[in-house]
MDTraj code that builds the backbone (N, CA, C; nanometers):
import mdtraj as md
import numpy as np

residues = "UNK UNK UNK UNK UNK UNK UNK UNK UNK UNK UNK UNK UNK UNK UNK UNK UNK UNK UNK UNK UNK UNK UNK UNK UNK UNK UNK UNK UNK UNK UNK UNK UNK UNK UNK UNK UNK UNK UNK UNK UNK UNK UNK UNK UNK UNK UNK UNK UNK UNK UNK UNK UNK UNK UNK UNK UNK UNK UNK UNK UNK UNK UNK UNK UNK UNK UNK UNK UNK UNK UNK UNK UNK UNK UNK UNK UNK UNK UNK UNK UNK UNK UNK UNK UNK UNK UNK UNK UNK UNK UNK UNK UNK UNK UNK UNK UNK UNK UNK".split()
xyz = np.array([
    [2.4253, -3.4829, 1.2155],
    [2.4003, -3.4716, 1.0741],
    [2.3763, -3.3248, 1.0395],
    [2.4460, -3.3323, 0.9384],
    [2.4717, -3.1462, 0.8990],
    [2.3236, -3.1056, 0.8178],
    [2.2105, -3.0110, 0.8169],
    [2.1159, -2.9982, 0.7613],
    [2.1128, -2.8139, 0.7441],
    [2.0850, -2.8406, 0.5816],
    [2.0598, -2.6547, 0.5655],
    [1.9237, -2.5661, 0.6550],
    [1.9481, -2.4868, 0.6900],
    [1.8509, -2.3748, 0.7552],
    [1.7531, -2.3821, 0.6125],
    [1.6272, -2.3795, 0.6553],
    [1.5032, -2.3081, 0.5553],
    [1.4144, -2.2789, 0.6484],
    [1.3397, -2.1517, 0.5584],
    [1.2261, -2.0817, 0.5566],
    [1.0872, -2.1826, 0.5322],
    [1.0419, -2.1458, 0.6190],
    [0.8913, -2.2560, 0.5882],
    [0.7985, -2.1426, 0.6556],
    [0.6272, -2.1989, 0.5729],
    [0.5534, -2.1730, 0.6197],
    [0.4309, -2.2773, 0.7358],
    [0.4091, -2.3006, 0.8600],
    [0.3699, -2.3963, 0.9119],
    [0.2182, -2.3457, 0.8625],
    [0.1382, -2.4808, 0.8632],
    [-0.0130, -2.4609, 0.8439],
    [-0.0906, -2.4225, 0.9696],
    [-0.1685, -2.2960, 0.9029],
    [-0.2059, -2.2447, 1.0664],
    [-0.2985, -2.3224, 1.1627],
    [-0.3921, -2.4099, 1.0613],
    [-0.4215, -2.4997, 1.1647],
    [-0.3649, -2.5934, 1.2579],
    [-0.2517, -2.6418, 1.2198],
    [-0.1447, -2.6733, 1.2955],
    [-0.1133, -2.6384, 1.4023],
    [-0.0829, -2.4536, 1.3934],
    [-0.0826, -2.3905, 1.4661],
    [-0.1589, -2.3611, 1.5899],
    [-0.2977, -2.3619, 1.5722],
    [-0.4391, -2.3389, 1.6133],
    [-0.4162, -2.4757, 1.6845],
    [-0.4288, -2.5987, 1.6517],
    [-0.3846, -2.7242, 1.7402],
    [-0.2829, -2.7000, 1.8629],
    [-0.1701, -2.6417, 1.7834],
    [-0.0810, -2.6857, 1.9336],
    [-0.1067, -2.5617, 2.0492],
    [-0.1765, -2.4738, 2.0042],
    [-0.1882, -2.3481, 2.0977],
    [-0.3057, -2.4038, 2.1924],
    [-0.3900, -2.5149, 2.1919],
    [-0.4422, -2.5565, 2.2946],
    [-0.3518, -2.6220, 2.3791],
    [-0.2581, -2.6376, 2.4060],
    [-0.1584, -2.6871, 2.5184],
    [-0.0402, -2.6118, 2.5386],
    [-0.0054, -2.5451, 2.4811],
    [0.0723, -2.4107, 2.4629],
    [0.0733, -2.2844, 2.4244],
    [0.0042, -2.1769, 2.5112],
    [-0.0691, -2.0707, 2.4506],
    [0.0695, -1.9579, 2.4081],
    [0.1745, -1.9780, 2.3752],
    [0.3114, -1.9153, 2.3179],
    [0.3334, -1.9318, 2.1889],
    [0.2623, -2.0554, 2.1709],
    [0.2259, -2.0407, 1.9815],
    [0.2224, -1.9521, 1.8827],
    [0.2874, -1.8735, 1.8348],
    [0.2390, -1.7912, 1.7456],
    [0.1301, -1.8317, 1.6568],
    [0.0632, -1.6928, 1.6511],
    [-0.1189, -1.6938, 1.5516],
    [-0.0334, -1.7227, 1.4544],
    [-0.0850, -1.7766, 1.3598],
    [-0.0862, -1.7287, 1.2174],
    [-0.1865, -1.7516, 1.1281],
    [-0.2054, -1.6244, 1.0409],
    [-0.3463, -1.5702, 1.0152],
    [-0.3541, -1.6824, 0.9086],
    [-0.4376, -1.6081, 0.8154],
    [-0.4913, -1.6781, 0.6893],
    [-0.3771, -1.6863, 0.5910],
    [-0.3887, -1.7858, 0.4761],
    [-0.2684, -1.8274, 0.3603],
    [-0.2054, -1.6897, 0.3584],
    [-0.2600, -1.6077, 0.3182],
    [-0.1439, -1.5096, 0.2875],
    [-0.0932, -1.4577, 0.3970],
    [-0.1000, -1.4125, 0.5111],
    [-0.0605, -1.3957, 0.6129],
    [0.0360, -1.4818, 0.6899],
    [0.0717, -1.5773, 0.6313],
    [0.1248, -1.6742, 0.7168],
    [0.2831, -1.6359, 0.7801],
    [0.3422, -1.7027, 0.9389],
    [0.4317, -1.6270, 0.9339],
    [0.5300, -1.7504, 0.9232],
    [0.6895, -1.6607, 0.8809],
    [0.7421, -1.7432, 0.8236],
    [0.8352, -1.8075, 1.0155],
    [0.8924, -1.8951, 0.9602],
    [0.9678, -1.9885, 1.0457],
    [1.0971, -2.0274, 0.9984],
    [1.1884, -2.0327, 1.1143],
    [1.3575, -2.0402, 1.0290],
    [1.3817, -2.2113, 1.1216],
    [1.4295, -2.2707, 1.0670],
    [1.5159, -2.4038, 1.0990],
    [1.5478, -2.4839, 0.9994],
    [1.6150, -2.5990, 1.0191],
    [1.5551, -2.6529, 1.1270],
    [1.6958, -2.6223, 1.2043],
    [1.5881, -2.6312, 1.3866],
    [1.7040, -2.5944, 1.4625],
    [1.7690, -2.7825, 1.5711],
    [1.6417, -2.8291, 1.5091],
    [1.6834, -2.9405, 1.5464],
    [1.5592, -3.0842, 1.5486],
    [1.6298, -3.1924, 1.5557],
    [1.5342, -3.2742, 1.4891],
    [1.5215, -3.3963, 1.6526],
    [1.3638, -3.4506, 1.6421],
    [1.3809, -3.5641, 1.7441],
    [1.2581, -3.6132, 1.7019],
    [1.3050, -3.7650, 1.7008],
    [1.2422, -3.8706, 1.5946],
    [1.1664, -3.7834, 1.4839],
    [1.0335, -3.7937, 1.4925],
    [0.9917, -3.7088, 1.3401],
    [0.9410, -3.5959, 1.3117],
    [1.0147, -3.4834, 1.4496],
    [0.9309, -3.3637, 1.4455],
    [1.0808, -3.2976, 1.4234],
    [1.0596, -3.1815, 1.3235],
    [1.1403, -3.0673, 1.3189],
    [1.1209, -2.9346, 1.3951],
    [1.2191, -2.8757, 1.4596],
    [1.1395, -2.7976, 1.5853],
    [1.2128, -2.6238, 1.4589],
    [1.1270, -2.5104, 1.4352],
    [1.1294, -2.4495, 1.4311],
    [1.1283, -2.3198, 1.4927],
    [1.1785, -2.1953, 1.5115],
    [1.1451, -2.1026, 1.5740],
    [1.0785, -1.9636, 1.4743],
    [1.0084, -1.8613, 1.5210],
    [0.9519, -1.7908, 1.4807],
    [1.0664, -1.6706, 1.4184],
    [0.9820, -1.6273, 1.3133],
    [1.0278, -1.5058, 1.2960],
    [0.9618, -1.3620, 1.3139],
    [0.9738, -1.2861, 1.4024],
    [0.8947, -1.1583, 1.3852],
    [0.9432, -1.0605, 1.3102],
    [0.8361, -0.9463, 1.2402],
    [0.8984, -0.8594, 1.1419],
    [0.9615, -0.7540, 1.2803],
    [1.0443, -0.6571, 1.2298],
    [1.0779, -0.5681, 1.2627],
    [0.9964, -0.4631, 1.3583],
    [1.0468, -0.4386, 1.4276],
    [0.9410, -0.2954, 1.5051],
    [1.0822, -0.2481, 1.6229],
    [1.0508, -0.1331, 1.6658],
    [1.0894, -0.0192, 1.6991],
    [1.1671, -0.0527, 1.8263],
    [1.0981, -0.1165, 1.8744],
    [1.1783, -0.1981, 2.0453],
    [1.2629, -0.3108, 2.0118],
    [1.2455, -0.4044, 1.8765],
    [1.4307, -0.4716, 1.8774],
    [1.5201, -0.4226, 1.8671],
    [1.5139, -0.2778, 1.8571],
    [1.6641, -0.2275, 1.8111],
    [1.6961, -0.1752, 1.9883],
    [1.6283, -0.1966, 2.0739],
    [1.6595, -0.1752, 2.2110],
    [1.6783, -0.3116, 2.2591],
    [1.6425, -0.3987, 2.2415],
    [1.6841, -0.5167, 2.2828],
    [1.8127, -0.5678, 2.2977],
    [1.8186, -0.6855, 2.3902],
    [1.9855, -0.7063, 2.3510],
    [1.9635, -0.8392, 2.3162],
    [2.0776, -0.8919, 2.2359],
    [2.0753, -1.0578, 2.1957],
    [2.0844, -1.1599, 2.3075],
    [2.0004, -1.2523, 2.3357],
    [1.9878, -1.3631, 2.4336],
    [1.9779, -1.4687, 2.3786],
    [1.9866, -1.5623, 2.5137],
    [1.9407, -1.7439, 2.4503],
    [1.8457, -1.7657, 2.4003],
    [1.7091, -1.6575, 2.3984],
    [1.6010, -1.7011, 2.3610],
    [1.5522, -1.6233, 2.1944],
    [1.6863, -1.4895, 2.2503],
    [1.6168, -1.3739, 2.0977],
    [1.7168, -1.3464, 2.0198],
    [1.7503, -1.3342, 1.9070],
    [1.8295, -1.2866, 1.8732],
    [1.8146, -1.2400, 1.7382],
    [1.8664, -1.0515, 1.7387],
    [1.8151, -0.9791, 1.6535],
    [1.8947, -1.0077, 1.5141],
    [1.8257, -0.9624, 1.4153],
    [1.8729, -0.9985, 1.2572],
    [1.9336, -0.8950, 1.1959],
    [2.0265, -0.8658, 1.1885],
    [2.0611, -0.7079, 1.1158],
    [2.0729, -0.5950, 1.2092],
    [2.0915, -0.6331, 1.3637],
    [2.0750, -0.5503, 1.4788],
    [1.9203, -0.5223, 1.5109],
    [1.8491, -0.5826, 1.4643],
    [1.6684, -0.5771, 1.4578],
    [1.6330, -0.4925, 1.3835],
    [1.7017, -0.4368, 1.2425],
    [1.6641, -0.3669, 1.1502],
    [1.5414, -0.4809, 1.0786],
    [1.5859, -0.6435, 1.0364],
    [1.4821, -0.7430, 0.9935],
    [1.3815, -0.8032, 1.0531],
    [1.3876, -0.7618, 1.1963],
    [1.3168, -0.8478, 1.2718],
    [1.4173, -0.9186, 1.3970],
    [1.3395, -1.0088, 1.4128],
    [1.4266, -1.1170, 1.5303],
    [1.3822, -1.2562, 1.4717],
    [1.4488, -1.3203, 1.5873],
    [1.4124, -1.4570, 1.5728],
    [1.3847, -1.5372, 1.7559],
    [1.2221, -1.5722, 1.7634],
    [1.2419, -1.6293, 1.9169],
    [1.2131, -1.6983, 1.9461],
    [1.3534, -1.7905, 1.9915],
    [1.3557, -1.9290, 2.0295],
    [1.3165, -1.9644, 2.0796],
    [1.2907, -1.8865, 2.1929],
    [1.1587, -1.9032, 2.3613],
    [1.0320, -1.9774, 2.2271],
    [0.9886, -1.9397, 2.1492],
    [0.8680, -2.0019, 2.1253],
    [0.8933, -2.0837, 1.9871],
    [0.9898, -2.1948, 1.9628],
    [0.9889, -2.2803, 1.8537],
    [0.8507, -2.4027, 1.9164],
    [0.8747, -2.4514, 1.7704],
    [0.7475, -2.5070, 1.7593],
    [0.7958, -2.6875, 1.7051],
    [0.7633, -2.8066, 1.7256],
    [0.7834, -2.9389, 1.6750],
    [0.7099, -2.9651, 1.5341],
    [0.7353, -2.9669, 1.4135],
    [0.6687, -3.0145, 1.3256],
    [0.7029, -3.1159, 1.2355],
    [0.6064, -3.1687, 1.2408],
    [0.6108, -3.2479, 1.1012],
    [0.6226, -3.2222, 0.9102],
    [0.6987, -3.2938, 0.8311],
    [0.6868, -3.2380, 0.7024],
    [0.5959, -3.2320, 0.6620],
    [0.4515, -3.2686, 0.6887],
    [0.3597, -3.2422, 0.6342],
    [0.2544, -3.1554, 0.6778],
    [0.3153, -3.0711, 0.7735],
    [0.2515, -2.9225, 0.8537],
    [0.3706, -2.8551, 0.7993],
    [0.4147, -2.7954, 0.7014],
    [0.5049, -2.7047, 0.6228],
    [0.5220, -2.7045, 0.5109],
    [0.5088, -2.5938, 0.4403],
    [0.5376, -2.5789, 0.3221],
    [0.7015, -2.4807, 0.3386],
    [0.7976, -2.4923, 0.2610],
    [0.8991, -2.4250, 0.1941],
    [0.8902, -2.3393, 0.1485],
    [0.9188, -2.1869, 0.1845],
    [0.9593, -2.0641, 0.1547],
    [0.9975, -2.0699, 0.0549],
    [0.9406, -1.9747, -0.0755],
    [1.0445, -1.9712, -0.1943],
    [1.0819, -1.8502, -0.1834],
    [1.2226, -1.8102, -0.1677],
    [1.2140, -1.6843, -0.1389],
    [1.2792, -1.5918, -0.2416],
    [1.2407, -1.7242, -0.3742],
    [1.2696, -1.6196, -0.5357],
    [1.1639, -1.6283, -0.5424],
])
top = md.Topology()
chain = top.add_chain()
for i, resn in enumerate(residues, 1):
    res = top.add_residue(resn, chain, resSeq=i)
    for name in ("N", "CA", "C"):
        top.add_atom(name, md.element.get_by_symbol(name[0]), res)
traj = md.Trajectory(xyz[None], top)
């Protein structure tokens, strides 16, 4: 089943939950801080598994693209890393508006 990519924000307590059994979790701080997440990259029964997005910094543009990373704009935007997607539910996410 064909499904569009979105931007979400996961609830960090959410977050804070699954990092007791998986310490690869990305933090994510308080409401405004929150970081964003790109998928869905894939679905099983009722969790949507997301992966992270990091902002930009100085060592993706030395990186090279892998199974786990792969840079956005050559890592001018950031990356994206799959090594650490996450299972969620629709009701641990809110939708990116990104107007």
């Amino acid at each position: 089943m064909y499904k569009k990519f979105k931007i979400v924000k996961v609830d960090s307590k959410y977050c804070n939950y699954l990092r007791k059994f998986d310490n690869k979790v990305v933090y994510n701080a308080g409401k405004k801080d929150l970081r964003p997440f790109i998928g869905v990259l894939f679905t099983i029964e009722n969790c949507e598994y997301f992966a992270p997005l990091s902002s930009p910094k100085l060592k993706h543009k030395l990186l090279k693209n892998t199974l786990d990373l792969v840079k956005i704009c050559n890592g001018k935007y950031g990356v994206v890393n799959f090594n650490n997607m996450i299972p969620v539910t629709s009701c641990n996410y809110t939708v990116f508006d990104l107007n």
